[in-house]
C-alpha positions as CSV (number, residue, x, y, z in Angstrom):
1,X,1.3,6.3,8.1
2,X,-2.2,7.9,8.9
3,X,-5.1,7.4,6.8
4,X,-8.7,9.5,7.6
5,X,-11.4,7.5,6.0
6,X,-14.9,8.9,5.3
7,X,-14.7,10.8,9.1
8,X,-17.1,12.8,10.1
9,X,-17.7,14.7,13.8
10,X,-21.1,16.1,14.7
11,X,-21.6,18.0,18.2
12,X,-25.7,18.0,18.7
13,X,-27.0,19.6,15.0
14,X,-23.6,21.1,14.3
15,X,-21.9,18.9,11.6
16,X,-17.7,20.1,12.4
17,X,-16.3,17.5,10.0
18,X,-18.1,15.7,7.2
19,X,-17.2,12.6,4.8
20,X,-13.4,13.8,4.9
21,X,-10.8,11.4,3.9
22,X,-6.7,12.1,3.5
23,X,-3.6,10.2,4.3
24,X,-0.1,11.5,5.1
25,X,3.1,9.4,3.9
26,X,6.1,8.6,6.5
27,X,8.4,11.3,7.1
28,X,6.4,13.8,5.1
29,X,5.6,17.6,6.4
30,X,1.8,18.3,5.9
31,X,-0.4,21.1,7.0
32,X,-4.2,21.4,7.0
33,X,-5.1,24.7,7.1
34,X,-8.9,26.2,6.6
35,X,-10.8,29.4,7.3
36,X,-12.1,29.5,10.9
37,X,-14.4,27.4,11.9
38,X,-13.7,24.6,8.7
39,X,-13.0,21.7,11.2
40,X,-9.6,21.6,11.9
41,X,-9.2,21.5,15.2
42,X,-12.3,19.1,15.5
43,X,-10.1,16.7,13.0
44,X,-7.3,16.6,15.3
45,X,-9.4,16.0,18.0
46,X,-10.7,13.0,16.4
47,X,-7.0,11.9,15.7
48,X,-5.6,12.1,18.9
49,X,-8.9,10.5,20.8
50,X,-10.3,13.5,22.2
51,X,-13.5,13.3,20.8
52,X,-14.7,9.8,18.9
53,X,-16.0,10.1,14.9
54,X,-19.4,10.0,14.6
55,X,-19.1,8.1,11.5
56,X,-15.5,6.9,9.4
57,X,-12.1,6.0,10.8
58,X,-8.7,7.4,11.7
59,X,-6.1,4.2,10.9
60,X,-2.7,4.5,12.4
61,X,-0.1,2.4,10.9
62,X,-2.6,0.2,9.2
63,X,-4.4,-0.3,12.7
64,X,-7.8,1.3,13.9
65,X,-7.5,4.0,16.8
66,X,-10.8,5.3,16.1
67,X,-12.1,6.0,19.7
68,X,-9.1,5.0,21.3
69,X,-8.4,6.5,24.4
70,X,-5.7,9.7,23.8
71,X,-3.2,7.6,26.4
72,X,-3.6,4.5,23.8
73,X,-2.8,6.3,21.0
74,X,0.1,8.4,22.4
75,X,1.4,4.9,23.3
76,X,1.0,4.0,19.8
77,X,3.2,6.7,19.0
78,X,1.0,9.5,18.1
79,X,1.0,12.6,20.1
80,X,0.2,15.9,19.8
81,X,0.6,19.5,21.1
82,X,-2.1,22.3,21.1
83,X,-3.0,25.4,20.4
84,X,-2.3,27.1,23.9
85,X,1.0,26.4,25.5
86,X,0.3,23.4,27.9
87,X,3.5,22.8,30.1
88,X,3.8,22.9,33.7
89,X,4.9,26.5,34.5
90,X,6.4,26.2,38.2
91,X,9.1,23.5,36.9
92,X,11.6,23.7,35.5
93,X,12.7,23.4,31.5
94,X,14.1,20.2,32.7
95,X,11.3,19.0,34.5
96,X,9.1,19.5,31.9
97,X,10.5,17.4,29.5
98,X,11.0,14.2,32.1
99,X,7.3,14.3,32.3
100,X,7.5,13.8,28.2
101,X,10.0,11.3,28.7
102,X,7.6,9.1,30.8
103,X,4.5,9.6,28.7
104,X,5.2,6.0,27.3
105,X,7.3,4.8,29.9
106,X,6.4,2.3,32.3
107,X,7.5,4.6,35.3
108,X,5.2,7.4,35.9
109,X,5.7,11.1,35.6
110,X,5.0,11.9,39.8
111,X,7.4,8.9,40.4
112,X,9.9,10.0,38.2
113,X,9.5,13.6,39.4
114,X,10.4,12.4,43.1
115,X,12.8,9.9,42.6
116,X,11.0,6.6,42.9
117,X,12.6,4.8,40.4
118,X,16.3,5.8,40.4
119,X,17.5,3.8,37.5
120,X,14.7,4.8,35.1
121,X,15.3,8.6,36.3
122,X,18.8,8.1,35.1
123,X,18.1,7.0,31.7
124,X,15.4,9.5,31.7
125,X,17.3,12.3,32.8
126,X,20.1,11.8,30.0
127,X,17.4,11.1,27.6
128,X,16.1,14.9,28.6
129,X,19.6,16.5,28.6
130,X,19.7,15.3,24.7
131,X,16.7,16.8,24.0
132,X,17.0,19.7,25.7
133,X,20.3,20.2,23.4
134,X,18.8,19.1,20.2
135,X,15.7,22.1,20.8
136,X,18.1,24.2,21.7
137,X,17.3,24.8,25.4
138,X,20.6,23.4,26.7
139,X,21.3,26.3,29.1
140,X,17.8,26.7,30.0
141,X,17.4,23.5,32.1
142,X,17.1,25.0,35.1
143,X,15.2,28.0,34.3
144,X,11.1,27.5,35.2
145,X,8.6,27.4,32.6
146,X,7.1,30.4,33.4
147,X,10.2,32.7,33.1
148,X,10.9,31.7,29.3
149,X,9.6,34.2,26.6
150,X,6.3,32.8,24.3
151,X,8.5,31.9,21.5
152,X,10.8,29.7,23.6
153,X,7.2,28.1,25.4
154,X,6.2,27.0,22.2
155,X,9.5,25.4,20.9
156,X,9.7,23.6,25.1
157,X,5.7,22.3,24.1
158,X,7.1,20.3,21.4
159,X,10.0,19.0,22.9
160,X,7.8,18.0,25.2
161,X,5.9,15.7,23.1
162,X,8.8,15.0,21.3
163,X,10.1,13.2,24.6
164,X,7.1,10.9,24.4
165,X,9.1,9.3,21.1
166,X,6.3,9.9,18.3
167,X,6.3,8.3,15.3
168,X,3.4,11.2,13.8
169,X,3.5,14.4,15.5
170,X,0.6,16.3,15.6
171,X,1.5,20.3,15.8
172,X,-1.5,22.7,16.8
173,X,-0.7,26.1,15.4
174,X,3.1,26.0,16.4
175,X,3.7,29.3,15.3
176,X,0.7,30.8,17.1
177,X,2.1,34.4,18.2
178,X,5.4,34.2,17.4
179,X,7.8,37.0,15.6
180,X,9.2,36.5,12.2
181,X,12.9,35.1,14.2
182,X,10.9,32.7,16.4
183,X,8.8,31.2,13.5
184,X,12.3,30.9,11.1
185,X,13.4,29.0,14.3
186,X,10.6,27.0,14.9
187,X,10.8,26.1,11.1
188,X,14.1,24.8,11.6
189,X,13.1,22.6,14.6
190,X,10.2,21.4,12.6
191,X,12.8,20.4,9.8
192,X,15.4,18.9,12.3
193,X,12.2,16.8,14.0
194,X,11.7,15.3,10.6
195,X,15.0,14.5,9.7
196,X,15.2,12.5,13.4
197,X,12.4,10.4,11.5
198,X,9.3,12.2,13.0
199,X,6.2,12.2,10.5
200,X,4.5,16.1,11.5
201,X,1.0,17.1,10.5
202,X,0.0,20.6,11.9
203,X,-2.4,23.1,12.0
204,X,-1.6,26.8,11.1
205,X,-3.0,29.8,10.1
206,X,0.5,31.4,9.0
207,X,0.7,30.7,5.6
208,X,4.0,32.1,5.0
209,X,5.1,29.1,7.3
210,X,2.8,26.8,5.9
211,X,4.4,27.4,2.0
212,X,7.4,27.1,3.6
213,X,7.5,24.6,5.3
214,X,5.1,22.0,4.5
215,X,5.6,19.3,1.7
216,X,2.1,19.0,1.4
217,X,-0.9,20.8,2.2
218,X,-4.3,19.5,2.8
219,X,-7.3,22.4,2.8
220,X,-10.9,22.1,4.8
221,X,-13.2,24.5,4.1
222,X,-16.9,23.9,6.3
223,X,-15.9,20.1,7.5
224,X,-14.8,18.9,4.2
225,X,-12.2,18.8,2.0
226,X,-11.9,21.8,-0.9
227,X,-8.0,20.8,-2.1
228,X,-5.3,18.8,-1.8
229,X,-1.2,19.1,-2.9
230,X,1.7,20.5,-3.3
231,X,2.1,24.2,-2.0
232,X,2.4,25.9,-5.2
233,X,-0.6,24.0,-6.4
234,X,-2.6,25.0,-3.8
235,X,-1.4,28.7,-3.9
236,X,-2.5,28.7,-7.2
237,X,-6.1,26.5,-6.6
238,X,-8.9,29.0,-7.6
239,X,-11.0,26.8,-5.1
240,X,-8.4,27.7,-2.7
241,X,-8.2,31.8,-3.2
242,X,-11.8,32.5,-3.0
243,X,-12.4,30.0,0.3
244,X,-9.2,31.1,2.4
245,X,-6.1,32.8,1.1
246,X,-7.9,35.1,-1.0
247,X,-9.6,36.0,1.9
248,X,-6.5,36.5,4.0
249,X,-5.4,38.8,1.3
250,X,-8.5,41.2,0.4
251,X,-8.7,41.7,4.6
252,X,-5.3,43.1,4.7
């Protein structure tokens, strides 16, 4: 479904992501995870059209987004979320998920939001209701963004994008300050988004979630890639240990 070919990134001197090439199968669940500063966010940037490759390509479906406006991919059916929760907190639950809904829709988000187009509000409105179900958020509707607790932000963020209908979904550290209940649930989302036939590639740092979670694991370490596979073979990749999660574990 995605193939990164030979990408790199430079910002001025600063090489982010070098030579690095990977693909991720349909319906799989892979993470790419990395000590800070090894180029992950600066790889999804370069999916999603935020910033163009300074060298290599990013081929979507077999075609070439590379530099594509972020707008023209998501249409594509590739859409992300990121690393801080970014929903609009003075609507409502509901509200916030129309605006997904219309992401790839013809009608626009404002003219949805007021009313402009009555019969694509409708659709769009059941279309919400469903999802707002489905993510458990069903009673929430009507509650604002703002007055929902972190965990329950970061489960609305991806319903959010989920609205927009992705084909690959691109999760920036879901499980970014989250308790050990809200990352079980979010685990379960994750596994229900996949089974709805949603391809997921995310960044995390929690690598409890990561193991658990992820089919396959893809690790950067300083722009490139160090290892590739299963979780139990990268748990066990001396490569691995030394650059990241033996790390992790001689700092606690």
């Amino acid at each position: 479904m995605l193939e990164v070919r030979n990408l790199s990134r430079s910002f001025g001197g600063l090489v982010a992501v070098s030579d690095l090439s990977f693909s991720v199968g349909e319906n799989e669940i892979r993470g790419l995870i990395g000590p800070n500063g090894a180029g992950k966010t600066t790889t999804f940037n370069v999916i999603s059209g935020f910033h163009p490759p300074s060298a290599g390509k990013v081929l979507f479906l077999g075609k070439d987004i590379s530099g594509m406006r972020t707008s023209a991919i998501a249409a594509r059916g590739l859409v992300r979320t990121f690393q801080a929760t970014t929903l609009f907190q003075e609507l409502t639950v509901m509200e916030n998920v129309l605006v997904g809904c219309h992401l790839r829709a013809r009608t626009g988000p404002l003219r949805a939001l007021i009313g402009a187009d009555r019969h694509g509000e409708a659709a769009a409105r059941d279309k919400s209701l469903e999802i707002l179900d489905f993510f458990g958020l069903g009673e929430r509707g009507d509650d604002h963004a703002l007055s929902l607790p972190h965990g329950l932000q970061r489960v609305l963020g991806v319903a959010v994008a989920f609205a927009a209908d992705p084909k690959l979904l691109l999760l920036d550290e879901p499980f970014t300050g989250m308790n050990p209940e809200e990352t079980r649930r979010m685990m379960r989302i994750a596994r229900k988004v996949r089974a709805r036939g949603v391809t997921l590639l995310l960044v995390e740092h929690d690598m409890r979630a990561v193991m658990g979670l992820c089919d396959r694991i893809t690790v950067l370490d300083f722009g490139k890639l160090l290892a590739e596979g299963t979780p139990d073979e990268v748990r066990r990749h001396p490569e691995v240990i030394e650059a990241y999660l033996g790390a992790a574990t001689h700092a606690a």
